[in-house]
PDB file of N, CA, C and O in Angstrom:
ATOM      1  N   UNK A   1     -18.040  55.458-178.541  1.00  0.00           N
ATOM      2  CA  UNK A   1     -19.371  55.716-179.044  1.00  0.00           C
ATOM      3  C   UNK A   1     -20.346  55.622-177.885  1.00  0.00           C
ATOM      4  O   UNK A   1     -20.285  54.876-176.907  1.00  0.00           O
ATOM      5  N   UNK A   2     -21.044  56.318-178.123  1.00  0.00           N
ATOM      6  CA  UNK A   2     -21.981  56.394-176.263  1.00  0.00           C
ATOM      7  C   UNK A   2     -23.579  56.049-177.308  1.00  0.00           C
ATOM      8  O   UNK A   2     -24.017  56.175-178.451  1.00  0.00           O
ATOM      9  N   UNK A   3     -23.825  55.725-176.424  1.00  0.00           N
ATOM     10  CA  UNK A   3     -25.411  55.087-176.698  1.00  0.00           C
ATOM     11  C   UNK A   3     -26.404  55.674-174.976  1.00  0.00           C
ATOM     12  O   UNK A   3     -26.038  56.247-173.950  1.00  0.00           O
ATOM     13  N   UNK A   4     -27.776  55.109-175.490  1.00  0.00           N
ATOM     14  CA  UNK A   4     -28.953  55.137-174.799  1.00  0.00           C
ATOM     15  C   UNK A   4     -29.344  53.767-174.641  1.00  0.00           C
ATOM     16  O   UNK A   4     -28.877  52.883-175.360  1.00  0.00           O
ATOM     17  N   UNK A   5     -30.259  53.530-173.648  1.00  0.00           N
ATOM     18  CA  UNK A   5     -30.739  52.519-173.408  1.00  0.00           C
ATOM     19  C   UNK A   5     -32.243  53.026-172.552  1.00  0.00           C
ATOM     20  O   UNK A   5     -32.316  54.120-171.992  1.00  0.00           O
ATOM     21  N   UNK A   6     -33.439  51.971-172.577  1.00  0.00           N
ATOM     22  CA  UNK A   6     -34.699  53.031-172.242  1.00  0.00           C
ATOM     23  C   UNK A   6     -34.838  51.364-171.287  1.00  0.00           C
ATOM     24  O   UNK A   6     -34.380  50.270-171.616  1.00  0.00           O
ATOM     25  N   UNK A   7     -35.466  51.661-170.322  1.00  0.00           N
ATOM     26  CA  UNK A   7     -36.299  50.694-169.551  1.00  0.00           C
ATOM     27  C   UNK A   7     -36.293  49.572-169.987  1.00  0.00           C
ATOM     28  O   UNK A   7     -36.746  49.314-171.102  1.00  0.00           O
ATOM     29  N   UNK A   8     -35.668  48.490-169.026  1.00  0.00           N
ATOM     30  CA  UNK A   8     -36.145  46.866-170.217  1.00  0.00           C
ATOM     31  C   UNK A   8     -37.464  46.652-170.207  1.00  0.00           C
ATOM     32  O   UNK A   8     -38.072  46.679-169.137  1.00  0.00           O
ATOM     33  N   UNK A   9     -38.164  46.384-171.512  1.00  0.00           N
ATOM     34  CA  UNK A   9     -39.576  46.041-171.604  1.00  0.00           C
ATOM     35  C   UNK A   9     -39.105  44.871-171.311  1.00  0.00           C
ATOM     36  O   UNK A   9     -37.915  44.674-171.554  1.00  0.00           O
ATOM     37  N   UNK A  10     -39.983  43.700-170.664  1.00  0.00           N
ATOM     38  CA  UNK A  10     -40.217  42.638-170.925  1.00  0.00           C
ATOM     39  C   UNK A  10     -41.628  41.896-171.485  1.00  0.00           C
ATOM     40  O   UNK A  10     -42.804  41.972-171.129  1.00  0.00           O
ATOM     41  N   UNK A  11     -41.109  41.341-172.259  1.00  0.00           N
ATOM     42  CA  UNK A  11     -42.742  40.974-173.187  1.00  0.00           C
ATOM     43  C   UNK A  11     -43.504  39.327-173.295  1.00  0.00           C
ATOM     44  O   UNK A  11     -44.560  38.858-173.719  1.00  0.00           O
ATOM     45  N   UNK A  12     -42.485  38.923-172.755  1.00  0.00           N
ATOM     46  CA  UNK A  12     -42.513  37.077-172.582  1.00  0.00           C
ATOM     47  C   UNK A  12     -41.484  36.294-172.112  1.00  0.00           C
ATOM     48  O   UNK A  12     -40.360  36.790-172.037  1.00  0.00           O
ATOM     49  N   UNK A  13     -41.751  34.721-171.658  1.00  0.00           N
ATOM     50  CA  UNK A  13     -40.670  34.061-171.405  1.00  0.00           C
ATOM     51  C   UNK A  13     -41.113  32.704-171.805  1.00  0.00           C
ATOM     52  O   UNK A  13     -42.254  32.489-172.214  1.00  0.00           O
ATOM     53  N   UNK A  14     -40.041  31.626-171.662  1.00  0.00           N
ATOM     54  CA  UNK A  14     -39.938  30.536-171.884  1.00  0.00           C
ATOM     55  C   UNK A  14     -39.246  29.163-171.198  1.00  0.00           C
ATOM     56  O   UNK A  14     -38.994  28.755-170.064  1.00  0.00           O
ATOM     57  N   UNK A  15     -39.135  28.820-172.239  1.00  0.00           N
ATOM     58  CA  UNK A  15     -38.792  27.259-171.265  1.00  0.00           C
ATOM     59  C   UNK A  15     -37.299  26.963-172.359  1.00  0.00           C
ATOM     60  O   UNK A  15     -37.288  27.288-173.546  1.00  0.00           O
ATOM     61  N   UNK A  16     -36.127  26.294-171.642  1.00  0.00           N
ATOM     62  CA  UNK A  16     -35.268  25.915-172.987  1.00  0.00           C
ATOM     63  C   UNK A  16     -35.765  24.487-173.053  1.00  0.00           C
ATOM     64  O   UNK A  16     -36.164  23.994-171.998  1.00  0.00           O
ATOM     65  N   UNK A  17     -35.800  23.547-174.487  1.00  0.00           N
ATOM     66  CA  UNK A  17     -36.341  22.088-174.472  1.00  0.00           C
ATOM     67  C   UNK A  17     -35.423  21.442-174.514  1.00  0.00           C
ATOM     68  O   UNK A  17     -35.377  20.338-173.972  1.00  0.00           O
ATOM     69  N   UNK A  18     -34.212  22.093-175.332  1.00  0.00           N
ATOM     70  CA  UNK A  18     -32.952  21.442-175.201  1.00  0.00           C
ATOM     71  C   UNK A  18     -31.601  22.338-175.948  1.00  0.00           C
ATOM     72  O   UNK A  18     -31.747  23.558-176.018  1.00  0.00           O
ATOM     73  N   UNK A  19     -30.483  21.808-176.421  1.00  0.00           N
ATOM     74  CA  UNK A  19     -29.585  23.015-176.735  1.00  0.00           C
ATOM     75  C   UNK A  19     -29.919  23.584-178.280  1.00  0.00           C
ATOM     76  O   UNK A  19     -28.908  23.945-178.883  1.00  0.00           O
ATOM     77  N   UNK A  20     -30.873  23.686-178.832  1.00  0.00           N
ATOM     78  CA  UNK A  20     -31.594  23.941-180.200  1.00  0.00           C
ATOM     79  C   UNK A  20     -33.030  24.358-180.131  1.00  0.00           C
ATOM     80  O   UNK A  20     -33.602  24.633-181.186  1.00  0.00           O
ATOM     81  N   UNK A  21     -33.696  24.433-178.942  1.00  0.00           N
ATOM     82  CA  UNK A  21     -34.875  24.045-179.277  1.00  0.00           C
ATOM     83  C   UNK A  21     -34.970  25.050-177.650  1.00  0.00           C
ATOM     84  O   UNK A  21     -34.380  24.955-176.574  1.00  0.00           O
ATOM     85  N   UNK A  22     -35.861  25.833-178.106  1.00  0.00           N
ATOM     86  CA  UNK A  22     -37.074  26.549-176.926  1.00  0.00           C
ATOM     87  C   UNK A  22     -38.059  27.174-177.220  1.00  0.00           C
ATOM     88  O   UNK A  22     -38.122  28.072-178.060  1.00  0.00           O
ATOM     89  N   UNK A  23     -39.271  26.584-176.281  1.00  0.00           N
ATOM     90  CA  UNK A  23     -40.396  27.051-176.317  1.00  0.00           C
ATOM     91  C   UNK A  23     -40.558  29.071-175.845  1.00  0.00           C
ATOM     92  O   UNK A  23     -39.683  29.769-175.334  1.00  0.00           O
ATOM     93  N   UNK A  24     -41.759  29.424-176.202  1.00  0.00           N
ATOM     94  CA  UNK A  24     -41.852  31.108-175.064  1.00  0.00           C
ATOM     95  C   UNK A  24     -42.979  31.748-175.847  1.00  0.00           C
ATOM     96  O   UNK A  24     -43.273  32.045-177.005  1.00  0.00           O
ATOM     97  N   UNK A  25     -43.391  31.797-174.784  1.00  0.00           N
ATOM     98  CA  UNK A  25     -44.690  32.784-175.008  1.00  0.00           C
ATOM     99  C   UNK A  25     -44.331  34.700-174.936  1.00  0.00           C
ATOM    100  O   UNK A  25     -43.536  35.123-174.097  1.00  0.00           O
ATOM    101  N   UNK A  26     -44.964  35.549-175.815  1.00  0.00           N
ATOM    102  CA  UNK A  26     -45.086  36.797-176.171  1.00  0.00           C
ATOM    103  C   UNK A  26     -46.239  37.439-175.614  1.00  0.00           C
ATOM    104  O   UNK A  26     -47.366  37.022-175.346  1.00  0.00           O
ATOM    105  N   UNK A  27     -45.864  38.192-175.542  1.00  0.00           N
ATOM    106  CA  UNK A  27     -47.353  39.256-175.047  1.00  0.00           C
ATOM    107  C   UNK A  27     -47.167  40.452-175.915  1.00  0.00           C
ATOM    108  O   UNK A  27     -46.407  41.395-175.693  1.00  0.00           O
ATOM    109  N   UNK A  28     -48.048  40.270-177.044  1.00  0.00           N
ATOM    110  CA  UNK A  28     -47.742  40.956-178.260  1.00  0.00           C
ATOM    111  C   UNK A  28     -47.858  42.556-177.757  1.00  0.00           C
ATOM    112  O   UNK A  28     -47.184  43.397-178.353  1.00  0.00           O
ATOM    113  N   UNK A  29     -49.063  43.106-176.218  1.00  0.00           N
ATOM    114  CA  UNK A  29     -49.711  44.358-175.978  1.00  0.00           C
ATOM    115  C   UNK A  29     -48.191  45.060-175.577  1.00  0.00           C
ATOM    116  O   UNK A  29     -48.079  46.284-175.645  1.00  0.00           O
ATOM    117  N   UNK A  30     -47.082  44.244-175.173  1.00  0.00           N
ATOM    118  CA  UNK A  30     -46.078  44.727-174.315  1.00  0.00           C
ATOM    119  C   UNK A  30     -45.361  45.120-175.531  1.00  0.00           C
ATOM    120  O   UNK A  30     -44.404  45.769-175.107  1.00  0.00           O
ATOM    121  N   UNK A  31     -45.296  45.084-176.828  1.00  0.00           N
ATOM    122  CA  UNK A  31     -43.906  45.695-178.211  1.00  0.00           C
ATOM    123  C   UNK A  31     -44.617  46.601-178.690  1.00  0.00           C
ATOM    124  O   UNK A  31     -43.865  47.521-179.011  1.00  0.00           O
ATOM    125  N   UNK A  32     -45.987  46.919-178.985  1.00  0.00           N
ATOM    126  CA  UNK A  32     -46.472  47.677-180.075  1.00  0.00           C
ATOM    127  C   UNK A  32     -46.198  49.004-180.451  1.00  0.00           C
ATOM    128  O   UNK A  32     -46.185  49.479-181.587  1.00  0.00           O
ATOM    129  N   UNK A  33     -46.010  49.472-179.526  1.00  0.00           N
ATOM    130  CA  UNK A  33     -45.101  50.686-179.493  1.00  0.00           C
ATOM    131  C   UNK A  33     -43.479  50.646-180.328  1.00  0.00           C
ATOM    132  O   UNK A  33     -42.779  51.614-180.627  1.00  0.00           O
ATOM    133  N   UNK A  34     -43.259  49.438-180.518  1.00  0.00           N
ATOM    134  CA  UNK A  34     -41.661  49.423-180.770  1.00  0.00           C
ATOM    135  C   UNK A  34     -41.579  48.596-182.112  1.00  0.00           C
ATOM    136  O   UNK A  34     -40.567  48.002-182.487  1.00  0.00           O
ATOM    137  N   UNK A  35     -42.416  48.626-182.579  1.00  0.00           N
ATOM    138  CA  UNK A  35     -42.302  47.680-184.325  1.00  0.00           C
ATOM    139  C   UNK A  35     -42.027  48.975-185.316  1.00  0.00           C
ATOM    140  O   UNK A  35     -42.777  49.945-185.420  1.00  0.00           O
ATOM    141  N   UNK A  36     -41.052  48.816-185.868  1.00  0.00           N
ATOM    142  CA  UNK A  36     -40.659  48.622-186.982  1.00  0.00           C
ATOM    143  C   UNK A  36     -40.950  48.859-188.322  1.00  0.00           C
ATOM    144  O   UNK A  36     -41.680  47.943-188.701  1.00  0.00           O
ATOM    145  N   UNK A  37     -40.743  49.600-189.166  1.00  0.00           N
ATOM    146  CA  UNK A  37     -41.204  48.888-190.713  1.00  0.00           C
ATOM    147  C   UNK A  37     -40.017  49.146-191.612  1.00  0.00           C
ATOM    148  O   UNK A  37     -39.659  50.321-191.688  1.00  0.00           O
ATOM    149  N   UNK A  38     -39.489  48.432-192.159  1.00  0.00           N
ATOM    150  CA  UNK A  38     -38.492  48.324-193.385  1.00  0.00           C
ATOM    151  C   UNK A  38     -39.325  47.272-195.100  1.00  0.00           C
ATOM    152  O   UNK A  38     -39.878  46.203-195.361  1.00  0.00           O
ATOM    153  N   UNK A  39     -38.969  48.248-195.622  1.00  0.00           N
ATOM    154  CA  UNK A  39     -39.483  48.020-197.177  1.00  0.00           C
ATOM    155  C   UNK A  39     -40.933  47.446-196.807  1.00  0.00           C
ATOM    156  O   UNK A  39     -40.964  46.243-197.065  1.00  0.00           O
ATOM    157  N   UNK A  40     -41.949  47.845-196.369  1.00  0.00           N
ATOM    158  CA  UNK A  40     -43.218  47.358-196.192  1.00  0.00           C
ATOM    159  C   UNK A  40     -43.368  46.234-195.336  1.00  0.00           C
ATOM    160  O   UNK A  40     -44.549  45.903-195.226  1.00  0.00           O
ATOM    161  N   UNK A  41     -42.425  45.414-194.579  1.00  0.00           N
ATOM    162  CA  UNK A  41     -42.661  44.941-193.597  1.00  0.00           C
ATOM    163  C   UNK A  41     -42.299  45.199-192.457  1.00  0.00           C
ATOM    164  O   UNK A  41     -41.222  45.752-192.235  1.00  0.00           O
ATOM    165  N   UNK A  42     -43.332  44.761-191.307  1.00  0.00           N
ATOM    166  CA  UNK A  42     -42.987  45.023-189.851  1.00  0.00           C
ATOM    167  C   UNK A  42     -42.623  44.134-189.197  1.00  0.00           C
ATOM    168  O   UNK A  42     -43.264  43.085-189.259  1.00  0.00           O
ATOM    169  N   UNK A  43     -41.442  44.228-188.315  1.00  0.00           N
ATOM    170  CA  UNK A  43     -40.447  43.892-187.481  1.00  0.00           C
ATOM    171  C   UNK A  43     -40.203  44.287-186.014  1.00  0.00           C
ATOM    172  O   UNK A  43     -40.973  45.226-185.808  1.00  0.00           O
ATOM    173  N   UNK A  44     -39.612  44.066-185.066  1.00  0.00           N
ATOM    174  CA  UNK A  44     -39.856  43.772-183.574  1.00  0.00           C
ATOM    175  C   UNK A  44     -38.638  42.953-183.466  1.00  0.00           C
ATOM    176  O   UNK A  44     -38.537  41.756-183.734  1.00  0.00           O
ATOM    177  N   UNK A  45     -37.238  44.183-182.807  1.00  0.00           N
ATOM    178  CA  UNK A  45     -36.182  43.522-182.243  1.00  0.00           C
ATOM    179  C   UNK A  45     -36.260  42.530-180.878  1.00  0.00           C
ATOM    180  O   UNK A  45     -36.260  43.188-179.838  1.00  0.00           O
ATOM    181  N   UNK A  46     -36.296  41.727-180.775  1.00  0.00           N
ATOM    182  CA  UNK A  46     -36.113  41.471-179.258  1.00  0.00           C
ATOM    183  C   UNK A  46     -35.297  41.110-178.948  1.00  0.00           C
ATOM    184  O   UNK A  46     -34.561  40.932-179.919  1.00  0.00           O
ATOM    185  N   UNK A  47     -34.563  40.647-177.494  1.00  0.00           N
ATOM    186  CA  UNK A  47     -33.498  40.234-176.538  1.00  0.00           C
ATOM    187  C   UNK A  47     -34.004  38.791-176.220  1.00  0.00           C
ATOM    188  O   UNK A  47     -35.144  38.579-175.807  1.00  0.00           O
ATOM    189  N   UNK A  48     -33.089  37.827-176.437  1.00  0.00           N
ATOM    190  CA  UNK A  48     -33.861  36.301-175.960  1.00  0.00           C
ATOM    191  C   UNK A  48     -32.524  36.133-174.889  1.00  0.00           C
ATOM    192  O   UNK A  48     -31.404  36.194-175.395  1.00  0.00           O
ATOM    193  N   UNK A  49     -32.652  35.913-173.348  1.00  0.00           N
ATOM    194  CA  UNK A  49     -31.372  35.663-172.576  1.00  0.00           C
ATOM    195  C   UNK A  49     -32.131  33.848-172.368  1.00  0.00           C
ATOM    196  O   UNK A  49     -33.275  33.400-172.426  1.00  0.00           O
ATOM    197  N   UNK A  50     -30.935  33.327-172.147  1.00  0.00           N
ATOM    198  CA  UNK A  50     -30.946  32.337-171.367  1.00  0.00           C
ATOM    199  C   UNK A  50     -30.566  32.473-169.740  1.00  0.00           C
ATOM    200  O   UNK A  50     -29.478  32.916-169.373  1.00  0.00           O
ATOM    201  N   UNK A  51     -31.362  32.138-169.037  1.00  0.00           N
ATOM    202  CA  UNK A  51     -31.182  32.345-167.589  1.00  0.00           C
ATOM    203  C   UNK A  51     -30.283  31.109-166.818  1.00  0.00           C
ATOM    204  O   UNK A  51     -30.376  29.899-167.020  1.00  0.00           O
ATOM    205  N   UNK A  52     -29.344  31.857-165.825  1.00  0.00           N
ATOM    206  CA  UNK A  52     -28.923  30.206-165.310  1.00  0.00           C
ATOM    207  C   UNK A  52     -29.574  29.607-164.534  1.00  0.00           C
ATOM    208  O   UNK A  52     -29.072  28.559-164.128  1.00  0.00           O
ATOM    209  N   UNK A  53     -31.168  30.063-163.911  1.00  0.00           N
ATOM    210  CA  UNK A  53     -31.791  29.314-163.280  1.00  0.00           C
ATOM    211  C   UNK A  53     -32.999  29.620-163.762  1.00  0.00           C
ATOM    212  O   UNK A  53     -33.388  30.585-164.421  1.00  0.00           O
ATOM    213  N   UNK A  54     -33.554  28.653-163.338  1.00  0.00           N
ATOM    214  CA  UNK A  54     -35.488  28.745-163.905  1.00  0.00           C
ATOM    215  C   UNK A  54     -35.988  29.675-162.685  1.00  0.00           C
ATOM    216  O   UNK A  54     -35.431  29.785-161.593  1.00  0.00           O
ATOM    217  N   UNK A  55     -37.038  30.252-163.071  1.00  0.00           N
ATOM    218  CA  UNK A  55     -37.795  31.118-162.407  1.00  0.00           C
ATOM    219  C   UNK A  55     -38.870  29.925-161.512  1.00  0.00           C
ATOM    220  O   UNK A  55     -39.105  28.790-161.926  1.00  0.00           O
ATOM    221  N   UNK A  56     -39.512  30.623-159.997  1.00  0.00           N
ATOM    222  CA  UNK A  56     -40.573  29.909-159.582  1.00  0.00           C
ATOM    223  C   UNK A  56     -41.172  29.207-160.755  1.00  0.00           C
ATOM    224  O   UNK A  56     -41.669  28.200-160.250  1.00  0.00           O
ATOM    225  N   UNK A  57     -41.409  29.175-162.074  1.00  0.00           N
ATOM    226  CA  UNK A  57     -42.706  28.785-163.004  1.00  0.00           C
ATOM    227  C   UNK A  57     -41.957  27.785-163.979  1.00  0.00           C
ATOM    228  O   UNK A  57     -42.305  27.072-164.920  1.00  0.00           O
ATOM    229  N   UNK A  58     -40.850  28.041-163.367  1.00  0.00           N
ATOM    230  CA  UNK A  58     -39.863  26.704-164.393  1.00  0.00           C
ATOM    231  C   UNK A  58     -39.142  27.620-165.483  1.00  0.00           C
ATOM    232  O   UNK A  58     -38.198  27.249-166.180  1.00  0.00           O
ATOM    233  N   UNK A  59     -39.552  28.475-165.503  1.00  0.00           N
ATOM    234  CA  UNK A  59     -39.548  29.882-167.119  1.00  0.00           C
ATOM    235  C   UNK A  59     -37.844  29.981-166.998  1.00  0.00           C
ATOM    236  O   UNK A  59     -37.539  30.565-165.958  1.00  0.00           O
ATOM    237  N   UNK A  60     -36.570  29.524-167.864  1.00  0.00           N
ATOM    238  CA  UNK A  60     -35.277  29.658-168.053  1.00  0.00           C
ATOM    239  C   UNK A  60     -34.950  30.105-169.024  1.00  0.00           C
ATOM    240  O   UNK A  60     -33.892  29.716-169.519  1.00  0.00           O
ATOM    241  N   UNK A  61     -36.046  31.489-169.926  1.00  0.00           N
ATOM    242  CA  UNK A  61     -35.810  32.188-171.010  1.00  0.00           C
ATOM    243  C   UNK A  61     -36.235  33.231-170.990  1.00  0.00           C
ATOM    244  O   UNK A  61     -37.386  33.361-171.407  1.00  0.00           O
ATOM    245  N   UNK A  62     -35.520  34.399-170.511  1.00  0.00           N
ATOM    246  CA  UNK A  62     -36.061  35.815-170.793  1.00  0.00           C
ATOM    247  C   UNK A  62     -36.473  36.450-172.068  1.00  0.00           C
ATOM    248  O   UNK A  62     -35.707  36.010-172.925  1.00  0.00           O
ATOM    249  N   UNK A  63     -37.359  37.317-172.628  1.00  0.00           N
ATOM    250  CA  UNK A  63     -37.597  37.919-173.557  1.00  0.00           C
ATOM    251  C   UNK A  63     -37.974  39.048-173.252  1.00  0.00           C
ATOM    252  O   UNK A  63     -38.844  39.161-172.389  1.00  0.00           O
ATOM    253  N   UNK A  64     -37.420  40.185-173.877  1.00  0.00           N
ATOM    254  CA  UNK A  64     -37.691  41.729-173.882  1.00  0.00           C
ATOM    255  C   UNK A  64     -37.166  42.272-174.559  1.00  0.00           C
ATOM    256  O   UNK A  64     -35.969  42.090-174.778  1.00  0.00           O
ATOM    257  N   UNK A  65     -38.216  43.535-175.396  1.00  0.00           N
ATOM    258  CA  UNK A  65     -38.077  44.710-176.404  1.00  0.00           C
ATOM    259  C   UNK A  65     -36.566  44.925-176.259  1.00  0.00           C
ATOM    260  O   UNK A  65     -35.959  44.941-175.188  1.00  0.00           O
ATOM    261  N   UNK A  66     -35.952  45.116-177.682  1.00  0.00           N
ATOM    262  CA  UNK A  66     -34.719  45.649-177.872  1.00  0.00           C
ATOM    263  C   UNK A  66     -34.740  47.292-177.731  1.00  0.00           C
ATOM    264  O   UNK A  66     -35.134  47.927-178.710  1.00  0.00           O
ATOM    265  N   UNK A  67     -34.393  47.892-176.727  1.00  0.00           N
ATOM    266  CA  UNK A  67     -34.047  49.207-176.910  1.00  0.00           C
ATOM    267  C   UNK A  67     -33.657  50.179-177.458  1.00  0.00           C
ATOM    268  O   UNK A  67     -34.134  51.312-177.521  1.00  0.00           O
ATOM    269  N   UNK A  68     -32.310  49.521-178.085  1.00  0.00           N
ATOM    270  CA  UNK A  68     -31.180  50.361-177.881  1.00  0.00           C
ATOM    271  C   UNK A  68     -31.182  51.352-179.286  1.00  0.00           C
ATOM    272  O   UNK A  68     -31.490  51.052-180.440  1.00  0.00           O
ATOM    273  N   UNK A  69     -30.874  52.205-178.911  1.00  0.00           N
ATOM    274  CA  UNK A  69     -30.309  54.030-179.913  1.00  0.00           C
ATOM    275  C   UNK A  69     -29.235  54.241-179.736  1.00  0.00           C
ATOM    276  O   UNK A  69     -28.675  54.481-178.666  1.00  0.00           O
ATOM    277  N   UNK A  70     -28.808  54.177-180.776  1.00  0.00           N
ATOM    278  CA  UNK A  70     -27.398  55.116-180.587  1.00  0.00           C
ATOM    279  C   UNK A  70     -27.548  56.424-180.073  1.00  0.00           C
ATOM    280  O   UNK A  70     -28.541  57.136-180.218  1.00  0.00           O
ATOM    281  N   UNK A  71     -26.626  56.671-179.532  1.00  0.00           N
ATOM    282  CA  UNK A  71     -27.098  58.554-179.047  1.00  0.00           C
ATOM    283  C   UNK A  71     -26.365  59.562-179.510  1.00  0.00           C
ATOM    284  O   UNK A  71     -25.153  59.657-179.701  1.00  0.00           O
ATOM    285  N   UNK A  72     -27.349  60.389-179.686  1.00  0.00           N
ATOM    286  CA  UNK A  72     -27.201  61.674-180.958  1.00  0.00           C
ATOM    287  C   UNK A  72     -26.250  62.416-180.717  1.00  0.00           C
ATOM    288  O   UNK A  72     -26.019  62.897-179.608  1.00  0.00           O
ATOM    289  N   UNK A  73     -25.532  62.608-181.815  1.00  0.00           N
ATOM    290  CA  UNK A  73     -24.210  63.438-181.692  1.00  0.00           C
ATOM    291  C   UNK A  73     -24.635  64.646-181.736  1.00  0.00           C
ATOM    292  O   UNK A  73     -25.244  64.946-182.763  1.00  0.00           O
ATOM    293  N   UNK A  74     -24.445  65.836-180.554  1.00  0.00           N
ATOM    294  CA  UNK A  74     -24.512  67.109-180.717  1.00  0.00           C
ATOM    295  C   UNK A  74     -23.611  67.830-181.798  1.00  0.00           C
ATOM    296  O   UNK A  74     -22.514  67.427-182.186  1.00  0.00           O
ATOM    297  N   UNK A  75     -24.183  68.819-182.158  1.00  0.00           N
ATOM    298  CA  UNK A  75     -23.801  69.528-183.679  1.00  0.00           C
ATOM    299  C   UNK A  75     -22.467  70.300-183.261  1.00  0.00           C
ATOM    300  O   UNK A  75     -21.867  71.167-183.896  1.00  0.00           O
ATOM    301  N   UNK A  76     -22.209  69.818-182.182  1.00  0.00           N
ATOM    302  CA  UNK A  76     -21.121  71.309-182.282  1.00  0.00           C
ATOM    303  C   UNK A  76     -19.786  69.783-182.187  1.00  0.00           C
ATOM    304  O   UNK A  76     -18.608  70.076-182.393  1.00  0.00           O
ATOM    305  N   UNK A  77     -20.146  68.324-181.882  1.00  0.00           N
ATOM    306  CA  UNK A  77     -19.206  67.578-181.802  1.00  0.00           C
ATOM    307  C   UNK A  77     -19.074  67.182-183.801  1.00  0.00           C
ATOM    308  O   UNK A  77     -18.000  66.838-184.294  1.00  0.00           O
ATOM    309  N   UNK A  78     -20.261  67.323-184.573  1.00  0.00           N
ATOM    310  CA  UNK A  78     -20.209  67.281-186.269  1.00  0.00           C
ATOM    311  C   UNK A  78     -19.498  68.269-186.411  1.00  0.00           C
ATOM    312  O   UNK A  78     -18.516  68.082-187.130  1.00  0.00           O
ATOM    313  N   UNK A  79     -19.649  69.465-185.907  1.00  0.00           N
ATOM    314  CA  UNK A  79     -18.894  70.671-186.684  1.00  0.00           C
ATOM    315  C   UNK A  79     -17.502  70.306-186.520  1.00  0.00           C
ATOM    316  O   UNK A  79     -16.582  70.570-187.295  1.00  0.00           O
ATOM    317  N   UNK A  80     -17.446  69.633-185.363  1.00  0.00           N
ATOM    318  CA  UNK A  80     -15.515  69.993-184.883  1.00  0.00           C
ATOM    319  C   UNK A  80     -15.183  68.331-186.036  1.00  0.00           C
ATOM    320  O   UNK A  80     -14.101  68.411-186.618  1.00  0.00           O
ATOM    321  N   UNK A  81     -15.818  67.282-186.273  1.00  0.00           N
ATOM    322  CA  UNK A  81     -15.205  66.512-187.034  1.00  0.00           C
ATOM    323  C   UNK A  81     -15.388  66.583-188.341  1.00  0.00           C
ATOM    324  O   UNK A  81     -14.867  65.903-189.226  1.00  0.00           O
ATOM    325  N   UNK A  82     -16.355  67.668-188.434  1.00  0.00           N
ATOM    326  CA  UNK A  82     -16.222  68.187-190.142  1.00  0.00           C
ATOM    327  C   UNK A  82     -14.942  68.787-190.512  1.00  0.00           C
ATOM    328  O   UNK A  82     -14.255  68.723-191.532  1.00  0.00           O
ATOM    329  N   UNK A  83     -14.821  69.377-189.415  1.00  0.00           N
ATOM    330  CA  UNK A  83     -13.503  70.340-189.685  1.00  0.00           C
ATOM    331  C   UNK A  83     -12.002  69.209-190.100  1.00  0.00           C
ATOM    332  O   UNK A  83     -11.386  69.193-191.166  1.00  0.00           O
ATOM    333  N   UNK A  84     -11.813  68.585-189.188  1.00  0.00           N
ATOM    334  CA  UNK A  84     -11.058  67.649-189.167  1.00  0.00           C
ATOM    335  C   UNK A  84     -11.413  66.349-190.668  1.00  0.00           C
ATOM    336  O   UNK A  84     -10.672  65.367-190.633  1.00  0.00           O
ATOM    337  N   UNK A  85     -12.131  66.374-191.480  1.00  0.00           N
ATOM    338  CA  UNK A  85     -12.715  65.282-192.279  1.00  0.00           C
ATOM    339  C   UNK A  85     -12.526  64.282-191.731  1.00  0.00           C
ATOM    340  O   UNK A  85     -12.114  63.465-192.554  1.00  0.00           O
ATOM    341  N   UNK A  86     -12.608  63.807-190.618  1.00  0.00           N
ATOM    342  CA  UNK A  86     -13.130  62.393-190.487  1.00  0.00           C
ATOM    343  C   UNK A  86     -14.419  62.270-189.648  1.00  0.00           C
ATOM    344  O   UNK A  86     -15.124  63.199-189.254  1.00  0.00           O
ATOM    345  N   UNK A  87     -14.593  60.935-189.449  1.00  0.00           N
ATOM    346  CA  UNK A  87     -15.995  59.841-189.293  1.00  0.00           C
ATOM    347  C   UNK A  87     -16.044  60.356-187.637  1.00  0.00           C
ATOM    348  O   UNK A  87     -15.105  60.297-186.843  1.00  0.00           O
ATOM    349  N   UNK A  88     -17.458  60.885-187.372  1.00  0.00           N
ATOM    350  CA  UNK A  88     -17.847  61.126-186.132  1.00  0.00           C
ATOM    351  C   UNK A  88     -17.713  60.341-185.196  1.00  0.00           C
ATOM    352  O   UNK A  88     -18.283  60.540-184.123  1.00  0.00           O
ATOM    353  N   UNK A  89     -16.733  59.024-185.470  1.00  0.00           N
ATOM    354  CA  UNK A  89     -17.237  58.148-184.081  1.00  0.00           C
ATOM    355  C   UNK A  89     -15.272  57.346-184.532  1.00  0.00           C
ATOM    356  O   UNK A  89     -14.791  56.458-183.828  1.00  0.00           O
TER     357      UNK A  89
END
């Protein structure tokens, strides 16, 4: 299955406080483009990494916009698995 992937946004970071518990600040201007709406509410995938080292600022929590798309099956790869009846992937 082949996919896309677009630029990592990054939108905030953080601190870990302990193995349950981390702080992180958002920068809401950096997703708005990328929210969401399912059944009347809005949503905003993100990526939370844990880093193995702290940044100059102490910051040992990445955060950035979830990207990812699956990538579109050209029609002539549907036609050939229509033919065949099975599942495009």
């Amino acid at each position: 299955m082949s996919e896309t992937k677009e630029k990592t946004i990054y939108c905030g970071s953080g601190k870990k406080q302990n193995d349950t518990w981390i702080k992180a600040s958002i920068n809401v201007a950096k997703f708005k483009d990328h929210i969401q709406e399912f059944k009347g509410h809005k949503f905003i995938k993100l990526n939370i990494n844990i880093k193995d080292q702290a940044d100059e600022y102490g910051k040992d929590v990445s955060i950035s916009v979830d990207t990812w798309k699956p990538e579109e099956i050209s029609k002539q790869n549907i036609n050939k698995k229509n033919e065949d009846d099975d599942l495009p992937f």
